[in-house]
C-alpha positions in Angstrom: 13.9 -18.8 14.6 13.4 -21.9 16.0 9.5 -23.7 15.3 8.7 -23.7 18.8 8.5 -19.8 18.6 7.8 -19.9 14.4 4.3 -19.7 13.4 3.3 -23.3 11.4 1.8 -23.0 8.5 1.4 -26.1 6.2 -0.8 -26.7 3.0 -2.9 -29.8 3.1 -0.1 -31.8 1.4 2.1 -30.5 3.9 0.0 -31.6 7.2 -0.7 -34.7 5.3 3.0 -36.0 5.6 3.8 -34.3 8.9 0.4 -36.0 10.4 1.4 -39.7 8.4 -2.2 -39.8 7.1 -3.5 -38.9 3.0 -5.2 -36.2 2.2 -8.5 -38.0 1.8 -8.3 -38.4 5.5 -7.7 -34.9 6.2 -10.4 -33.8 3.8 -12.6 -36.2 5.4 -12.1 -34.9 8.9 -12.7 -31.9 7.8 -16.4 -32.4 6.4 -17.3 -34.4 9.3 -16.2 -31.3 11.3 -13.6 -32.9 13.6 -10.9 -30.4 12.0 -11.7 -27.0 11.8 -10.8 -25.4 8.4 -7.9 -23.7 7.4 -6.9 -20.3 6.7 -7.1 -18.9 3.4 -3.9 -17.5 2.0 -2.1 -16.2 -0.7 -4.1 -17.2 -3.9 -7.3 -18.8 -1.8 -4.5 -21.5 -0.6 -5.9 -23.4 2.9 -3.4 -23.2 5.1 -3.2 -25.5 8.5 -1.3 -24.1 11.6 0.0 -26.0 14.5 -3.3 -26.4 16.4 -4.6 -28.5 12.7 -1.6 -30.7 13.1 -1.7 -31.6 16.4 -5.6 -32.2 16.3 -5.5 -34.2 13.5 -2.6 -36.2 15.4 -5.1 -36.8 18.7 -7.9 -37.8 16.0 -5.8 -40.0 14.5 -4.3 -41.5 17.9 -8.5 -42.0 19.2 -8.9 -44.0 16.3 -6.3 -46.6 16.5 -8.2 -46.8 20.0 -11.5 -47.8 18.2 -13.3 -45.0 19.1 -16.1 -44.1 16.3 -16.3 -40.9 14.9 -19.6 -40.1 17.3 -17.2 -40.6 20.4 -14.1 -38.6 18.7 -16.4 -35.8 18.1 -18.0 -35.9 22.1 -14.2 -36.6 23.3 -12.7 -33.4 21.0 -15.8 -31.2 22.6 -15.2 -32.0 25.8 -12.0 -30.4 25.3 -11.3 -26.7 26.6 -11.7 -24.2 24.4 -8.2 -22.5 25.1 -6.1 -25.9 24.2 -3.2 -25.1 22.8 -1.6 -27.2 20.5 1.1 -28.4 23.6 -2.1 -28.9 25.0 -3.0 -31.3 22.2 0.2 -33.3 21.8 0.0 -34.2 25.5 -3.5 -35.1 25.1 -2.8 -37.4 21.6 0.3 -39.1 24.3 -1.4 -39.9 27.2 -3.9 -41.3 24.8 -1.4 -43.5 23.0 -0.4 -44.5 26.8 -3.3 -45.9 26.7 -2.5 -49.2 24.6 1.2 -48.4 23.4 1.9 -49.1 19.6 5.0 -51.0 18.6 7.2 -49.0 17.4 7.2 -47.8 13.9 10.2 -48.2 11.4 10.9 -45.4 9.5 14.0 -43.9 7.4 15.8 -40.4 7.9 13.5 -38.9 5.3 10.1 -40.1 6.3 10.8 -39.4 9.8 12.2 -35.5 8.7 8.9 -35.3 7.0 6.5 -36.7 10.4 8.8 -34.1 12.3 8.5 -31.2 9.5 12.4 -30.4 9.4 15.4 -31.8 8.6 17.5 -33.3 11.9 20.9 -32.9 13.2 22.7 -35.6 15.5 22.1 -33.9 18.1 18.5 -33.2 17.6 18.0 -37.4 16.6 19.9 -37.8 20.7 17.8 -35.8 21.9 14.6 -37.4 20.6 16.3 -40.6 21.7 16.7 -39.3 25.1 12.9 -38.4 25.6 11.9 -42.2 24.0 10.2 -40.5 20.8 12.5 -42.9 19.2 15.3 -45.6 19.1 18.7 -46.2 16.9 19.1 -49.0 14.5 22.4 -50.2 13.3 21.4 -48.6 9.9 22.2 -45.1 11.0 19.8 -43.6 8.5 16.6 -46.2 9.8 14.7 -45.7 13.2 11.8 -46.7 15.2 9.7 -44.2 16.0 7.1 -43.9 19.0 3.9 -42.3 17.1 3.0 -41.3 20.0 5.6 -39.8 21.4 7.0 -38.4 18.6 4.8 -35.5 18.1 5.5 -34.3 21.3 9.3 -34.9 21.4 9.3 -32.9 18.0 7.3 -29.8 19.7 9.5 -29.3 22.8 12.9 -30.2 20.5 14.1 -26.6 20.7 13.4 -25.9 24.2 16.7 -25.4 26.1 17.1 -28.7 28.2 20.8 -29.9 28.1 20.5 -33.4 26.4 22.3 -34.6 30.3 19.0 -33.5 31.6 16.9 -35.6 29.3 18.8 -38.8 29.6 18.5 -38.6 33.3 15.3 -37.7 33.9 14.1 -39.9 31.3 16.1 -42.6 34.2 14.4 -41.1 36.7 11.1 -41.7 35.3 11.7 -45.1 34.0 13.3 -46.2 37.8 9.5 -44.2 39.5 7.1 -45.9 36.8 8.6 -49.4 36.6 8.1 -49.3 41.5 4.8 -47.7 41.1 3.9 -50.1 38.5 5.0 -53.6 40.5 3.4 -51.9 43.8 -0.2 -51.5 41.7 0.4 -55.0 40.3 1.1 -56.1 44.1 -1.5 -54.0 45.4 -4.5 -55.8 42.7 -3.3 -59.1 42.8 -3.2 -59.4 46.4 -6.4 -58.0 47.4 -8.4 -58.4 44.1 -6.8 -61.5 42.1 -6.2 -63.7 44.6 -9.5 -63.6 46.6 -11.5 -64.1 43.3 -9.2 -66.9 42.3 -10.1 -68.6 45.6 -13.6 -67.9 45.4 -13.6 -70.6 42.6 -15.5 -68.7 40.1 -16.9 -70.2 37.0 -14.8 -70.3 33.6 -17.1 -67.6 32.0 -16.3 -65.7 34.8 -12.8 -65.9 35.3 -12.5 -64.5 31.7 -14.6 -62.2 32.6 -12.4 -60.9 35.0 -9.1 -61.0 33.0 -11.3 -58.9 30.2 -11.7 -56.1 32.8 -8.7 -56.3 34.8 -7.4 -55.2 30.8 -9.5 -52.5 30.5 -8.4 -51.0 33.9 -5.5 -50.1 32.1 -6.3 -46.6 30.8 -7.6 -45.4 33.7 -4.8 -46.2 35.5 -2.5 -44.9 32.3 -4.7 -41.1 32.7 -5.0 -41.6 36.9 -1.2 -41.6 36.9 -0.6 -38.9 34.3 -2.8 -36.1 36.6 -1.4 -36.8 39.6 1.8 -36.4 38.0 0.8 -33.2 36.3 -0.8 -32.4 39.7 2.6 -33.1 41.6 4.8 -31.1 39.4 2.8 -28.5 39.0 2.9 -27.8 42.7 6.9 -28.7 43.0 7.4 -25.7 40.6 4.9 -23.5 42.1 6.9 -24.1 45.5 10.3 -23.0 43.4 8.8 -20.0 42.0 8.2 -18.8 45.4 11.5 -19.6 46.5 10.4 -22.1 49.2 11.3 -25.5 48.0 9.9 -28.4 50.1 12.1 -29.9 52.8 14.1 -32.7 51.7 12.9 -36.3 52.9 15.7 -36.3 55.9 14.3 -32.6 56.6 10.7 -33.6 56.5 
């Protein structure tokens, strides 16, 4: 069965490695109540399902974005209360989007551990293919997008030819890079440049550069639901069987 469909369940030492935290940290999310606590199983063992993992993941991810544990806490609420752990691992990537990490270097084993299984070449292509991580020469060391990977390792088993992958990882790479240089365009032209020629103080003009950075995110999040948005009314369209016209058609 493959562990899209298996049920997860992981001691603490087992979420531990899969998450790439100690189990301090686990423990510690746990009393501050920004985990929810485990199952108890055979022989009063706590054990952690899918939901734990991923959690801890976007905890983890919010974090490395210097939230405090106040804002975690009001971020996690704010969540609905159906999220599923998909729901979760989308969440903890859109997050990372947010202020991408380099990428992490990792060997075969401590990347078979973060993922929770061991890997075939065909599975490492196909994590290659959705950018959850990169080759090295050393064919047994990698580099690893954290947050990516996560996700990547969830949908691993779904049926998607590894053709698919690569080309609409293109397709996504060709859309992002135009709609990025047009937003550039768009804010230096009608936001940049005016300011620049308003001659503004110093302070000011660092000012400026300070934000312009932080407008980042939003965009990161802005582009992410209209995405979602888009595709989830493309394949509401197919399932009716009335696919929009085609641009020449339109």
């Amino acid at each position: 069965m493959s562990e899209v469909a298996a049920e997860v369940r992981l001691t603490v030492d087992e979420l531990a490695a899969r998450a790439g935290v100690t189990v301090r940290t686990v423990r510690f999310y746990g009393t501050k109540g920004l985990l929810p606590p485990p199952e108890l199983g055979p022989r009063r063992v706590g054990l952690y399902g899918a939901a734990h993992l991923d959690r801890l993941g976007l905890i983890e991810e919010l974090q490395r974005q210097g939230l405090t544990l106040a804002a975690i806490e009001r971020y996690l609420a704010r969540l609905p209360q159906d999220s599923t752990p998909m729901d979760l691992a989308i969440h903890r990537a859109l997050v990372a989007s947010w202020t991408p990490e380099a990428p992490e270097a990792v060997g075969r084993a401590q990347l078979e551990r973060r993922v929770g299984r061991a890997l075939s070449e065909e599975q490492l292509d196909r994590l290659a293919a959705m950018g959850a991580l990169e080759r090295t020469a050393d064919p047994e060391a990698f580099r690893v997008d954290p947050g990516l990977l996560p996700l990547g390792a969830r949908i691993l088993d779904v049926p998607i030819p590894l053709e698919t992958l690569l080309a609409a990882r293109a397709v996504l790479l060709e859309h992002s890079r135009a709609t990025a240089h047009e937003l550039h365009r768009l804010f230096r032209e009608t936001v940049w440049k005016p300011y620049r020629e308003s001659e503004p103080e110093p302070a000011e003009l660092a000012r400026m550069k300070d934000l312009a950075g932080h407008i980042q995110p939003m965009v990161a999040q802005a582009l992410v639901t209209a995405f979602q948005r888009s595709l989830r009314e493309e394949l509401g369209e197919a399932a009716r069987g009335t696919d929009p016209p085609s641009p020449q058609e339109g």
